[in-house]
N, C-alpha and C positions, 0 to 999 in steps of 0.2 A: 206477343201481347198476353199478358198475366189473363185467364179466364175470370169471369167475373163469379160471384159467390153465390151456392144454389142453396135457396129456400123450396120447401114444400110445402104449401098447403094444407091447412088438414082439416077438412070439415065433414060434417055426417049427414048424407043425403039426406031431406027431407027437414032438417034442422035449421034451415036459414045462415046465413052468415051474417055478423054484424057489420054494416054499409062501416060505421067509424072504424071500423079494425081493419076493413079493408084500405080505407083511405090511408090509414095511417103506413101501414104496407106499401101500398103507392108513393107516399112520399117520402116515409124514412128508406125503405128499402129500395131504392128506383136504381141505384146502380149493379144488384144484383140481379140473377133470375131466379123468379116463385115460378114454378113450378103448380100446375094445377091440375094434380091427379088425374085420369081418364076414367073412374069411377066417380066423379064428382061433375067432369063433364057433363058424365053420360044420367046422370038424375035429372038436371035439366035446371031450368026456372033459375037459373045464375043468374047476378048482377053483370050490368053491358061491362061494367069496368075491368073485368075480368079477360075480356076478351080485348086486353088492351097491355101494351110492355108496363109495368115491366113483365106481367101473368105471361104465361106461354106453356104450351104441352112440353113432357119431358122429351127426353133422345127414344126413340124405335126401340134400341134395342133395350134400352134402359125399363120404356114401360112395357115389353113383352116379357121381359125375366119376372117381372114386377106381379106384372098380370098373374102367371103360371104359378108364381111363390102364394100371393094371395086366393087363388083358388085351393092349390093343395093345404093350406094350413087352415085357411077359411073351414075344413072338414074336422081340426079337431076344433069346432067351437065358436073361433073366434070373428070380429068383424072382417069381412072384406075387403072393405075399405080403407081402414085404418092400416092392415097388415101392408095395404098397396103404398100408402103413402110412407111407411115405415120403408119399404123396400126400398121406395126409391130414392129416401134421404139416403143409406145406407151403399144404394147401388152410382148416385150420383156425387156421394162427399158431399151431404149439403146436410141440410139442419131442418126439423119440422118445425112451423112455425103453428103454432094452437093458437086461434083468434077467441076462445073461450073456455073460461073454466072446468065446465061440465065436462069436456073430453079428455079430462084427465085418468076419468074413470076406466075408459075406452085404450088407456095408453097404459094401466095398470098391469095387462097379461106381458106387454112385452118390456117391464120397467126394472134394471139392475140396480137401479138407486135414483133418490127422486127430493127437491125439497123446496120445503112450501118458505110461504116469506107472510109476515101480518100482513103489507099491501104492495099496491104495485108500485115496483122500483120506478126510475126514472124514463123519458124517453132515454135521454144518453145512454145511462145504463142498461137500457133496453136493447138498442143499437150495437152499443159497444160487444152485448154478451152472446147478441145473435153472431156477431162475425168467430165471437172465440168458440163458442157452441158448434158454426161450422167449418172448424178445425182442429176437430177432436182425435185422439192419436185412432188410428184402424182399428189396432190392438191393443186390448187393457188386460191381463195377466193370465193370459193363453193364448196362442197364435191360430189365428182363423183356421191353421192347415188341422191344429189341434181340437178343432170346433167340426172341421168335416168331418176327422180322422170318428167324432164320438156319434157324431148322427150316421156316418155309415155305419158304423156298427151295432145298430141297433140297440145299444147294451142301456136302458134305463138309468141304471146306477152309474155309469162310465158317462154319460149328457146329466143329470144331476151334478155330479164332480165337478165337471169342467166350466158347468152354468155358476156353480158358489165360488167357483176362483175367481170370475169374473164379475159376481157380485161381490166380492171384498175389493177385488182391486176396482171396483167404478165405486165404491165406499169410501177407498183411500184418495183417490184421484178428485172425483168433486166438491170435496170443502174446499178443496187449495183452488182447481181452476176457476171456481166462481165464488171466492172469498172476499171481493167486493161487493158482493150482493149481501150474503151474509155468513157467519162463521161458521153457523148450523141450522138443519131444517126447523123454522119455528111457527106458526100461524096457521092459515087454513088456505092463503091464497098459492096455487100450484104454478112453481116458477120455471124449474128445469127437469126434463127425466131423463135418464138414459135408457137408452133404447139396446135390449137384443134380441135377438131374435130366436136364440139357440132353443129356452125353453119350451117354443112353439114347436120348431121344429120338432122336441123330442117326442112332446106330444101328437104329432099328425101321425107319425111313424114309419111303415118302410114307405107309402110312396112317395110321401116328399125325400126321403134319404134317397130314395134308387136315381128319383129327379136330379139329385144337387148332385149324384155321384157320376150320372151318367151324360143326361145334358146339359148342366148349369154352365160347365166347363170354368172361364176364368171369374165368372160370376158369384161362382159358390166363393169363394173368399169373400168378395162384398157382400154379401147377406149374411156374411157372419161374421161382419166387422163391428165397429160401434158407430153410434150416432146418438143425437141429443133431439129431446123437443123442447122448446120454451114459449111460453106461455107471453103473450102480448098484451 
């Protein structure tokens, strides 16, 4: 039986979620699984609907790799939370799904290309973009083995390199995969980003690199693969 399609959650502790983005989540998305972070869990004061299918915790090991990624990169700077839910689109093949604008800001350190639209597309279009969003190729114009090979080595300029190849190729790649939305980014409202991770990494520096190199094991490819968020 074909696994069904993984959404993640992405809200910012303390921020509320909007009850209609959830619902809408519940109904359009009910034959996939959302995913609802363990740092979103663990802030508390959630909506009951949450603690309802389609929502559910991610896989064990999915959110321990997850956890350990977002602590160590959590030091150079950035959220914790948002890193967590980045990892686990990323580490589960699933797609973020943003229930609001505002966290586009929050999605800015780790975004290889990003584009806005005047208003909100359609439900269908909605629907339809979140399934191709989480089906985005692993690899966009470096291979993940190429993305460990540049954080083990600590070399600055060698994780810059390999980060702009893969912001050209996720430049080239998103006009075409979601050119039914629109041709090119236009407006102010934040529709899709793509997600990597690598710049982060270079940034935390050797302990996240000794991490990915020594523990992450078949992990560290999914954390340096691609993934998308979109905006609902």
């Amino acid at each position: 039986m074909e696994r069904p399609g993984v959404r993640v959650l992405l809200a910012a502790p303390g921020r509320g979620l909007p009850r209609a983005a959830i619902d809408w989540i519940a109904e359009r998305q009910r034959y996939t699984r959302v995913i609802v972070p363990p740092a979103i869990r663990a802030a508390g004061d959630l909506p009951a609907r949450l603690n309802h299918e389609p929502f559910g915790p991610p896989e064990t090991r999915a959110a321990t790799a997850a956890g350990r990624a977002a602590a160590l990169l959590d030091a150079a700077g950035m959220r914790a939370w948002a890193i967590e839910a980045v990892a686990l689109a990323l580490l589960e093949g699933g797609v973020v799904v943003a229930p609001d604008e505002a966290l586009f800001r929050d999605l800015i350190p780790f975004s290889s290309w990003s584009m806005n639209v005047p208003a909100r597309p359609t439900d269908g279009l909605l629907v339809q973009h979140l399934g191709i969003a989480g089906r985005m190729p692993a690899e966009l114009g470096t291979t993940a083995a190429q993305a460990q090979e540049a954080v083990a080595s600590g070399d600055a300029a060698r994780i810059q390199r390999v980060a702009r190849q893969r912001r050209l190729a996720a430049r080239a790649d998103g006009p075409v995969r979601f050119r039914r939305i629109a041709k090119r980014s236009a407006g102010l409202r934040p529709f899709v980003v793509y997600l990597d991770l690598l710049p982060a990494a270079g940034a935390a520096g050797e302990p996240f690199g000794a991490w990915l190199r020594d523990e992450a094991g078949e992990d560290a490819a999914a954390l340096l693969s691609t993934a998308a968020a979109v905006f609902i």
